[in-house]
KEKOLMAR-108008 format. One record per atom (N, C-alpha, C): residue number from 1; residue in three letters; atom name; x, y, z. Coordinates in pm, whole numbers, plus 50000, padded with zeros to 5 digits. Layout:
REC,NUM,ALA,CA,X,Y,Z
...
//
This chain:
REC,1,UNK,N,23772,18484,72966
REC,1,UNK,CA,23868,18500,73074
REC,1,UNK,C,23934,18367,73103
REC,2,UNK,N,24110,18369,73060
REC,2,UNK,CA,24112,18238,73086
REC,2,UNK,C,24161,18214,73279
REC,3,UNK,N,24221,18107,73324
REC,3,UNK,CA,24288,18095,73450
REC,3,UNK,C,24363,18176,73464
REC,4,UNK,N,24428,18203,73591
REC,4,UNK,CA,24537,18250,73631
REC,4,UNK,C,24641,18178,73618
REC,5,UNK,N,24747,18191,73590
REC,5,UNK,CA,24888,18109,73586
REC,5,UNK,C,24903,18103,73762
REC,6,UNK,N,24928,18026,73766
REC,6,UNK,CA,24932,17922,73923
REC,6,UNK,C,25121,18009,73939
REC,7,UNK,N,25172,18045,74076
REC,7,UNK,CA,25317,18025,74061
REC,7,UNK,C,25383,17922,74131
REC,8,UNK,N,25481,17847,74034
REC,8,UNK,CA,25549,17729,74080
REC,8,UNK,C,25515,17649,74256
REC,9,UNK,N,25491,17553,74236
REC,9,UNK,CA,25469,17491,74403
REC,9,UNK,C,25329,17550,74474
REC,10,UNK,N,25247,17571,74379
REC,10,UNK,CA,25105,17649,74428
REC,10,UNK,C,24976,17583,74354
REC,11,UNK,N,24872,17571,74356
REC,11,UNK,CA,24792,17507,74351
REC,11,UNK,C,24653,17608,74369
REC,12,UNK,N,24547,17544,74335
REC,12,UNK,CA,24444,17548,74336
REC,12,UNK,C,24375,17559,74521
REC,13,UNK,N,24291,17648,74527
REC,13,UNK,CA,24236,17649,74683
REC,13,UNK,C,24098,17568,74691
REC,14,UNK,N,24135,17488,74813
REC,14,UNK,CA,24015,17324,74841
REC,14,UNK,C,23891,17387,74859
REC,15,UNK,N,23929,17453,75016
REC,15,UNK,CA,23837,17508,75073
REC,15,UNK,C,23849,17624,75158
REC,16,UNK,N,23739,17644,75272
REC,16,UNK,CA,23795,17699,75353
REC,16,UNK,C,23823,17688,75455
REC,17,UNK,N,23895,17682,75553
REC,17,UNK,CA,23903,17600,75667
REC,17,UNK,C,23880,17687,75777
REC,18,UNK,N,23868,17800,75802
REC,18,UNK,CA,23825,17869,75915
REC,18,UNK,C,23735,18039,75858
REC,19,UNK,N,23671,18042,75937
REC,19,UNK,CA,23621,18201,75942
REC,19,UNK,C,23613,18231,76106
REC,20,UNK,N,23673,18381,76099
REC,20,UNK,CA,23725,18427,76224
REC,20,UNK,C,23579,18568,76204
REC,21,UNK,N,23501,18550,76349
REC,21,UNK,CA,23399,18671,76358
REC,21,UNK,C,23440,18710,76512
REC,22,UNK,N,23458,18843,76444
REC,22,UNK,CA,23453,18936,76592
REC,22,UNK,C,23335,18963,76695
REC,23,UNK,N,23356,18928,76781
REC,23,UNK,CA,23182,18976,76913
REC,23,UNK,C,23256,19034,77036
REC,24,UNK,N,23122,19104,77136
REC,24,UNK,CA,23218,19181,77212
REC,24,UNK,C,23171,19110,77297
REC,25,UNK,N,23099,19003,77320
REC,25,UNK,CA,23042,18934,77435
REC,25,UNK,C,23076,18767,77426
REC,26,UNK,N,23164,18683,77437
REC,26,UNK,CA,23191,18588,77424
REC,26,UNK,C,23067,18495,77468
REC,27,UNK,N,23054,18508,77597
REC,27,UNK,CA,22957,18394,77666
REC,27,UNK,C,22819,18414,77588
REC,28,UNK,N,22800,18542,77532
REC,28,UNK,CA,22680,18552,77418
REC,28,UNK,C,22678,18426,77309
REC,29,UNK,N,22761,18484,77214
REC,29,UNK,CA,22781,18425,77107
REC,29,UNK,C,22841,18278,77101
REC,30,UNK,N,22878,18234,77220
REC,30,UNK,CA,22916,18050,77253
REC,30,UNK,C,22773,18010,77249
REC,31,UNK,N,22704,18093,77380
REC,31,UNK,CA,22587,18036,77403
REC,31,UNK,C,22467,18030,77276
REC,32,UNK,N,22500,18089,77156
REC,32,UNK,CA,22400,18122,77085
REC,32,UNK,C,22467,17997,76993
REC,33,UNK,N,22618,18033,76969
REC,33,UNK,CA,22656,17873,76890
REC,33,UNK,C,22600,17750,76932
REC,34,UNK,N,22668,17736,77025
REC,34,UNK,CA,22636,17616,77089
REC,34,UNK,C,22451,17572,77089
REC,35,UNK,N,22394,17658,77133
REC,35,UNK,CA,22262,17617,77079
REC,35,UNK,C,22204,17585,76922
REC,36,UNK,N,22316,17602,76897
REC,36,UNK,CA,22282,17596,76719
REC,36,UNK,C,22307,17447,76675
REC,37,UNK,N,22383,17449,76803
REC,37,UNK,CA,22418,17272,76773
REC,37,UNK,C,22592,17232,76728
REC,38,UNK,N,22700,17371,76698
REC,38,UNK,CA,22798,17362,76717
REC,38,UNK,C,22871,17335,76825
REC,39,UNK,N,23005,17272,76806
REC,39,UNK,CA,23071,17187,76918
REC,39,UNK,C,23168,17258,76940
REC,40,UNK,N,23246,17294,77046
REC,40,UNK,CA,23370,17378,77109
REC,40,UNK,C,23502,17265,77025
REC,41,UNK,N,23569,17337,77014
REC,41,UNK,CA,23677,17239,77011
REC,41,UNK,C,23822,17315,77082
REC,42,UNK,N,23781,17414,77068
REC,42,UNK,CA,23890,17509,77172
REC,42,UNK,C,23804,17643,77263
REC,43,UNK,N,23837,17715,77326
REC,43,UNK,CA,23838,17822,77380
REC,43,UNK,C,23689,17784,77479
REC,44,UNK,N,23585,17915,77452
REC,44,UNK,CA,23470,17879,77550
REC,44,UNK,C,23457,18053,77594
REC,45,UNK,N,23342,18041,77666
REC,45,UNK,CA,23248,18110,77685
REC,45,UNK,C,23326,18244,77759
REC,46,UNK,N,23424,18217,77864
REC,46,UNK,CA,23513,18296,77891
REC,46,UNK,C,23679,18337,77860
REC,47,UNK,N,23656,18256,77727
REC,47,UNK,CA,23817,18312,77711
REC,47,UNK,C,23783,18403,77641
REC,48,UNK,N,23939,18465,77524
REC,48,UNK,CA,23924,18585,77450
REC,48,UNK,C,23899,18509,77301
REC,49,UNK,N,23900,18331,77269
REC,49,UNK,CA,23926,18318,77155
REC,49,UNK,C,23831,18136,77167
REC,50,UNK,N,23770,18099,77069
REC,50,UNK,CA,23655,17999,77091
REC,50,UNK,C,23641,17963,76907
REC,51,UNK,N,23668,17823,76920
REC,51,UNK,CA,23708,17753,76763
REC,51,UNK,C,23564,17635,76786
REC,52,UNK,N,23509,17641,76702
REC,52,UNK,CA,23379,17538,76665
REC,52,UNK,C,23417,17481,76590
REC,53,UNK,N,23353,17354,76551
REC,53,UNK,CA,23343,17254,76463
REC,53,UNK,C,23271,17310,76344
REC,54,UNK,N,23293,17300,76222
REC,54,UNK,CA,23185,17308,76154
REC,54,UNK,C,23211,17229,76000
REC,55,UNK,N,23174,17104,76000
REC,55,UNK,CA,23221,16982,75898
REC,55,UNK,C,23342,16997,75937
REC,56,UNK,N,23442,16982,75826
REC,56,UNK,CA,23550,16969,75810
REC,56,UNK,C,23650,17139,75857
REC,57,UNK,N,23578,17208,75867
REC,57,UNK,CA,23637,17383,75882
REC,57,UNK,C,23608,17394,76056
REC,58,UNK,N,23611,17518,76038
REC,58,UNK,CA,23599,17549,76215
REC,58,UNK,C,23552,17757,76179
REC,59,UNK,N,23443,17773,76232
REC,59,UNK,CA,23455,17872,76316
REC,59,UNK,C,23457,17949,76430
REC,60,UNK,N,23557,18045,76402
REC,60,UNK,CA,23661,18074,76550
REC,60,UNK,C,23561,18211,76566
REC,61,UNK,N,23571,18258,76716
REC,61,UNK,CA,23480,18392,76783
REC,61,UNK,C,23602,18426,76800
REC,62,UNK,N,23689,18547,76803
REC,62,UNK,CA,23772,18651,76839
REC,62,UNK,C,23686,18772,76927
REC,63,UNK,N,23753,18759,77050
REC,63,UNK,CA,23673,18862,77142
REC,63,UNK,C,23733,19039,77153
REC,64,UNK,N,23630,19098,77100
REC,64,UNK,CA,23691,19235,77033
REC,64,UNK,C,23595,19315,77132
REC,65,UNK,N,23597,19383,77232
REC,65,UNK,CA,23520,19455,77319
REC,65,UNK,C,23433,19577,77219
REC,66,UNK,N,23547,19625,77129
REC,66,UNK,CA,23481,19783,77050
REC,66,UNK,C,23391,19730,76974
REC,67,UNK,N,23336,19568,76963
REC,67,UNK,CA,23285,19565,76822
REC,67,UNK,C,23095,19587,76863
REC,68,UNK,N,23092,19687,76772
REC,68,UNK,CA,22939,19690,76728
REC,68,UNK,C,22857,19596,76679
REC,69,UNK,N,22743,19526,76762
REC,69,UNK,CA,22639,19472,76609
REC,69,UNK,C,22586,19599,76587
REC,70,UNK,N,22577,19519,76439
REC,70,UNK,CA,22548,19594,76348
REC,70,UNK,C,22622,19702,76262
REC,71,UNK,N,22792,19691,76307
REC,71,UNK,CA,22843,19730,76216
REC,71,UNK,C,22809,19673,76059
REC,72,UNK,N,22900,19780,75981
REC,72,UNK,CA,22858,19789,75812
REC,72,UNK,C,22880,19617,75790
REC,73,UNK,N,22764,19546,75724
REC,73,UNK,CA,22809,19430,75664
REC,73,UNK,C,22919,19391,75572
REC,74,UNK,N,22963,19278,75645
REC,74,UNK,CA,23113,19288,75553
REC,74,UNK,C,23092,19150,75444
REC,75,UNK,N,22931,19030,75431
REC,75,UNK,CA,22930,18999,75401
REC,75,UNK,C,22834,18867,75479
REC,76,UNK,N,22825,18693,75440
REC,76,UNK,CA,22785,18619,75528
REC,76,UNK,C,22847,18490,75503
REC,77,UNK,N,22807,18396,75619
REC,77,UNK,CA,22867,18301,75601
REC,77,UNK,C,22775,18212,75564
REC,78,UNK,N,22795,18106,75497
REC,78,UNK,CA,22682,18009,75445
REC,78,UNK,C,22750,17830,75503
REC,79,UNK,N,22624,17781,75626
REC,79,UNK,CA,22665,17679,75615
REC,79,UNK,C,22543,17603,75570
REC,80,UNK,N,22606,17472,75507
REC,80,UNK,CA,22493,17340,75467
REC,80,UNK,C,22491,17263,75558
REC,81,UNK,N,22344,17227,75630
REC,81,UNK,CA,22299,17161,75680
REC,81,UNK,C,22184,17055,75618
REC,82,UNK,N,22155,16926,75668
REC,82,UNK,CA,22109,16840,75649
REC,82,UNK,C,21921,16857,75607
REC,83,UNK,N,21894,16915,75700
REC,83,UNK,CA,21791,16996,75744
REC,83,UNK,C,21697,17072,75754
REC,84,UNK,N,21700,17230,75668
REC,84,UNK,CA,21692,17355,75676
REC,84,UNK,C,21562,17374,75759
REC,85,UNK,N,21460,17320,75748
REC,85,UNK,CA,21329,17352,75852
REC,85,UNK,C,21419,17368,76010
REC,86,UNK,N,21432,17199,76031
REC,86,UNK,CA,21442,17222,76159
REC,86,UNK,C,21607,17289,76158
REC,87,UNK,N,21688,17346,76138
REC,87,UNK,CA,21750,17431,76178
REC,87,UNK,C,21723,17537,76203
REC,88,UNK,N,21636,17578,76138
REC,88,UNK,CA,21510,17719,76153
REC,88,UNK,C,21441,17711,76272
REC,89,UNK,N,21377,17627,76296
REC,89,UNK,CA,21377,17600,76435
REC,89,UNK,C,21404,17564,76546
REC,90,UNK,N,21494,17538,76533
REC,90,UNK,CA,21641,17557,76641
REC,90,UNK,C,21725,17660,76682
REC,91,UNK,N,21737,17790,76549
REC,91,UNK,CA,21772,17919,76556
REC,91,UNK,C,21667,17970,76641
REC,92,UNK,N,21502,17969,76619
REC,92,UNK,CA,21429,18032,76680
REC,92,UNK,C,21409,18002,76858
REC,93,UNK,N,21413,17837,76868
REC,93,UNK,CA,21448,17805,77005
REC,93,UNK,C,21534,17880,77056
REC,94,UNK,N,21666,17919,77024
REC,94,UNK,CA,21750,17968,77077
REC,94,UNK,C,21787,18110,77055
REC,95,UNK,N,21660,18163,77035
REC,95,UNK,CA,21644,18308,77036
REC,95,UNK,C,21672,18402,76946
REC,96,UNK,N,21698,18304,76824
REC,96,UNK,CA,21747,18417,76733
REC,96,UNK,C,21625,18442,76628
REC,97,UNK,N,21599,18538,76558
REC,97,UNK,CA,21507,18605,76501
REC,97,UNK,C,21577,18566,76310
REC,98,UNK,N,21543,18454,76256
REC,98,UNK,CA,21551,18489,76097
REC,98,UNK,C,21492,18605,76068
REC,99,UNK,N,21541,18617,75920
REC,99,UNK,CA,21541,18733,75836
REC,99,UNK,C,21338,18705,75747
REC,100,UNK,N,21380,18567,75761
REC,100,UNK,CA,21244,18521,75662
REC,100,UNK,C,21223,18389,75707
REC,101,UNK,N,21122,18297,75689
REC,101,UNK,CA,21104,18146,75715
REC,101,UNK,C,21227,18088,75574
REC,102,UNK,N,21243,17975,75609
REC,102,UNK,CA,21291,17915,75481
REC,102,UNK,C,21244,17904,75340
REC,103,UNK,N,21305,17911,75253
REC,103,UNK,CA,21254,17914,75072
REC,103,UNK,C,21344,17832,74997
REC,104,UNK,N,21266,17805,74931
REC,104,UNK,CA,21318,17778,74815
REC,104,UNK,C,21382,17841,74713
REC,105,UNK,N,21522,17894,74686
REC,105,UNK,CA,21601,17993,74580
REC,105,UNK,C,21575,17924,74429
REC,106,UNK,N,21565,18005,74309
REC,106,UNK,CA,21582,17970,74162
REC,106,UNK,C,21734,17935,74178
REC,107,UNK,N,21785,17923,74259
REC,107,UNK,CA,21937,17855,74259
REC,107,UNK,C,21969,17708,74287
REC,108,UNK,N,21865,17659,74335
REC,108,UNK,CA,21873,17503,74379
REC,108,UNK,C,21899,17473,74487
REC,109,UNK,N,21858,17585,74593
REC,109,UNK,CA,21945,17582,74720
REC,109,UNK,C,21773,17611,74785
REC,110,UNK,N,21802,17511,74948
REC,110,UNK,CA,21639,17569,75067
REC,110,UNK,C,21756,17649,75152
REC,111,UNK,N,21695,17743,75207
REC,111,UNK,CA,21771,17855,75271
REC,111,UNK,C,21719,17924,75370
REC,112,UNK,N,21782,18005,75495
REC,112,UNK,CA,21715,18140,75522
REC,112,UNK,C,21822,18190,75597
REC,113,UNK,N,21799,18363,75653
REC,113,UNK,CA,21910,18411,75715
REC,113,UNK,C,21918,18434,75849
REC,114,UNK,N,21968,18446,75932
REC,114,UNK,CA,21961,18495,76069
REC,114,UNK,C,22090,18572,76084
REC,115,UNK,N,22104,18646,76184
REC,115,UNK,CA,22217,18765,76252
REC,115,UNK,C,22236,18696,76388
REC,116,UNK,N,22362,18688,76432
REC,116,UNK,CA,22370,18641,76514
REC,116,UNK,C,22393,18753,76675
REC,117,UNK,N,22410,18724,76785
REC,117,UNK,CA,22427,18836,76857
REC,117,UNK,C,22557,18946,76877
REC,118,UNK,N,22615,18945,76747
REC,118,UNK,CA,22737,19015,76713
REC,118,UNK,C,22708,19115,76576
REC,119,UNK,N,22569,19059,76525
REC,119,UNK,CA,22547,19114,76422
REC,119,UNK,C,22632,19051,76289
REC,120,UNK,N,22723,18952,76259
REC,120,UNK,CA,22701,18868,76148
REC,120,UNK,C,22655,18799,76102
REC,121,UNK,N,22603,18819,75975
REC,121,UNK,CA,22467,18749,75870
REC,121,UNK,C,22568,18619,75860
REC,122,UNK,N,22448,18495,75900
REC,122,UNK,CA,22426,18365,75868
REC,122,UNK,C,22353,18330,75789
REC,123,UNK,N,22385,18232,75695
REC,123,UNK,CA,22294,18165,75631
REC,123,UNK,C,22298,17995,75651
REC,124,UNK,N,22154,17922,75642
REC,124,UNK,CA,22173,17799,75628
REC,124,UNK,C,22113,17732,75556
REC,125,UNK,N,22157,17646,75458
REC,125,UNK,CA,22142,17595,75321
REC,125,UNK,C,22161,17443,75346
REC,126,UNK,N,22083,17412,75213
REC,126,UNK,CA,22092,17278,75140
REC,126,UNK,C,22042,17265,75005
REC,127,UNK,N,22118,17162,74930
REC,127,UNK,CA,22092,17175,74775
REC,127,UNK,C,21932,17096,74781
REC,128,UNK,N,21897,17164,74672
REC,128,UNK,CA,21748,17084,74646
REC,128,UNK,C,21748,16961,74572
REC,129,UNK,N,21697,16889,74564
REC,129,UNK,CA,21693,16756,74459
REC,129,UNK,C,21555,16718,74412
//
């Protein structure tokens, strides 16, 4: 399979710079960020719309009243942290329930998952060495 032909004035994609998750409870899901150790950089606990830091990207909360946790998974987000133990225990301080303790993947990656109070799968990673 070779590349795609690029069209004129287009390029290759860096990264990603935002992921947008729907919750129906804002002051939930700030408060559950924010304990995670993410930083506001816009919105907050009572608006309809709340942008975090996250490295160089940002994820944004969009406040959607109809939304279900636990709607159908649409997938997860994976961030790398420095860390992975104690981020695991920092999720659990702050009330959230992983999927498993942290492991080690045949991929080269320490890992584990948590759901957040909107019901989108998190993951948090670091390469092994």
């Amino acid at each position: 399979m070779g590349q795609a032909k690029q069209p004129p004035g287009s390029g290759p994609i860096h990264s990603i710079n935002a992921v947008t998750l729907a919750v129906a409870d804002m002051a939930a899901a700030c408060g559950f960020y924010g304990a995670l150790g993410f930083e506001v950089t816009f919105g907050g606990p009572h608006t309809p719309f709340t942008s975090f830091a996250a490295g160089q990207s940002f994820l944004n909360l969009q406040l959607d009243a109809a939304h279900t946790p636990g709607d159908p998974v649409w997938g997860r987000i994976i961030f790398w942290v420095d860390d992975v133990d104690a981020m695991y225990d920092r999720v659990v301080a702050a009330g959230g329930v992983p999927h498993m303790p942290p492991a080690d993947a045949p991929w080269g990656e320490r890992y584990f998952h948590v759901t957040d109070p909107a019901g989108h799968e998190l993951s948090f990673a670091r390469l092994l060495r």
